[in-house]
N, C-alpha and C positions, 0 to 999 in steps of 0.2 A: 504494500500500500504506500502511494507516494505521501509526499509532505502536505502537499495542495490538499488529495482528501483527506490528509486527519486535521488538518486545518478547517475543513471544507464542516466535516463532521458534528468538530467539537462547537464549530461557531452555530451550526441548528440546534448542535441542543441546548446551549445555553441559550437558545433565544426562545425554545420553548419550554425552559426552564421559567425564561422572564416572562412569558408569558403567564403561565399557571399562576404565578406569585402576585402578578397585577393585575390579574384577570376582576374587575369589578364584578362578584354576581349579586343577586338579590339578597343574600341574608348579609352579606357586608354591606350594602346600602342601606339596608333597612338600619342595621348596626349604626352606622354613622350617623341618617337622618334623626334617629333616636338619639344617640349619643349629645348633638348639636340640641338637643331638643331639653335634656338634662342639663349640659354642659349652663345653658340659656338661663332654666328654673334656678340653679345654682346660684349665678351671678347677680339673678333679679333677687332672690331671698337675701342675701348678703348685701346690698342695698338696699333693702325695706329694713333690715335690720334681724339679728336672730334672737336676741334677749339670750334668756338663761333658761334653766331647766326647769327651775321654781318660775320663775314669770318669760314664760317666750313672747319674741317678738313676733313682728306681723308676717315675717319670712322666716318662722321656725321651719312650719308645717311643709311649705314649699320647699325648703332645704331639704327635709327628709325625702320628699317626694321625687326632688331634681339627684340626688344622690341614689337613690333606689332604680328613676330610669338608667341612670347612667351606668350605675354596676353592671345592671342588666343587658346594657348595649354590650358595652366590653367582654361582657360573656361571651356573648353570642357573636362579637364578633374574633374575639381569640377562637372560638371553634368554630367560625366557617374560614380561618387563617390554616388552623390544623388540617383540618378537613379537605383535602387537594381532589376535586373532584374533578373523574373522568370525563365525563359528560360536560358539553357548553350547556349552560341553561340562559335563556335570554330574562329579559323583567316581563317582558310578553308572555312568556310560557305561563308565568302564574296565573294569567289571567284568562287563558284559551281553556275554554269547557264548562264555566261558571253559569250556574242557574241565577242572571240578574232580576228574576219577576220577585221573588219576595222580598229582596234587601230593598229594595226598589216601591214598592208596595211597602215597606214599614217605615220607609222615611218618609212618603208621602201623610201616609193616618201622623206621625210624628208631628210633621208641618200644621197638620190641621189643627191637631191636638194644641200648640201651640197657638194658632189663629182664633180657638174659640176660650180658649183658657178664662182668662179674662172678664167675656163676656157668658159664660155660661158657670163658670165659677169651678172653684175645685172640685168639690164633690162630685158636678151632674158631668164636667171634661171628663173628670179621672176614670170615672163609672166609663163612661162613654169607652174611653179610648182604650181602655183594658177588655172591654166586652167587644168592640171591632178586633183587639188583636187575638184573642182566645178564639173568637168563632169564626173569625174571617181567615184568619191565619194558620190558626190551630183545631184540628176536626173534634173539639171538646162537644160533651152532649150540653145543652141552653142550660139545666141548672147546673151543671158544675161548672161553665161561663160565668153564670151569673153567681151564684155564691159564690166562687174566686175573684170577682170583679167588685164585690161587693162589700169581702172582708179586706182586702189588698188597700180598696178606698177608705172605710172606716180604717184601717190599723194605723195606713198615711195620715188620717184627719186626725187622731189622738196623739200621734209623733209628732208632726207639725206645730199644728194647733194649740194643740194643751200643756204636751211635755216641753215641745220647744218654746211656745208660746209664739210662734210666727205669725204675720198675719196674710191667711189668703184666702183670695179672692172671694166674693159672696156671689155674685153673679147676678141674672136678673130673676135669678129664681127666690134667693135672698139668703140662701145656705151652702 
């Protein structure tokens, strides 16, 4: 073998060596978008302020939160680093084959749910929107819709309402 091809050789594989190592696929992009997305939480809480353990400030909760996504990037992105996979997968591949009607269908009643909130009040939305997504969505028989719809809304109005003391909405029905 002359000099040319083990020159020839060694310069492919190091260049699909570089490849494999920089190859961007999706869980290191996700990794990173998350990453930037803690990284963010982090620097805003430490701005707002963290207080102490005894009395936190207004960017405790968010520190812990911006530091939890963050671990959690780095995880996942130290093992898709390990993880040298044979296969190219595109950002596309994730998304070829996906059934869009219901995600699609729950942000829409979502939308609503928010558009009538308001005006029709906690109880008669929440009622509402809980009994569109149980029977519309989910093939539940009407009374275990409705008594799931019904305790879910009363347990929220006692959490809210009472325990937290929140104030919402009355609506035009007046409750």
């Amino acid at each position: 073998m002359s000099t040319k091809e083990k020159t020839s050789i060694i310069q492919q594989s190091s260049h699909l060596d570089h490849k494999k190592t920089a190859k961007l696929n999706p869980d290191r992009l996700s990794a990173l978008v998350f990453l930037a997305i803690g990284l963010s939480a982090l620097y805003g809480s430490i701005v707002l302020g963290l207080g102490t353990t005894r009395e936190p400030g207004p960017g405790f909760l968010g520190f812990l939160t911006g530091g939890f996504i963050s671990l959690m990037a780095l995880v996942i992105l130290f093992q898709s680093i390990k993880k040298m996979e044979d296969e190219k997968q595109k950002i596309s591949d994730l998304w070829r084959g996906l059934k869009w009607r219901r995600p699609f269908v729950v942000c829409l009643i979502t939308i609503g749910y928010i558009l009538v909130f308001e005006w029709l009040g906690f109880a008669v939305s929440t009622f509402l929107f809980l009994m569109i997504l149980m029977k519309g969505m989910e093939t539940l028989a009407w009374w275990k819709a409705l008594l799931l719809s019904a305790l879910s809304t009363g347990f929220s109005y006692l959490l809210l309402s009472i325990s937290l003391e929140s104030t919402l909405p009355r609506g035009i029905f007046g409750f």
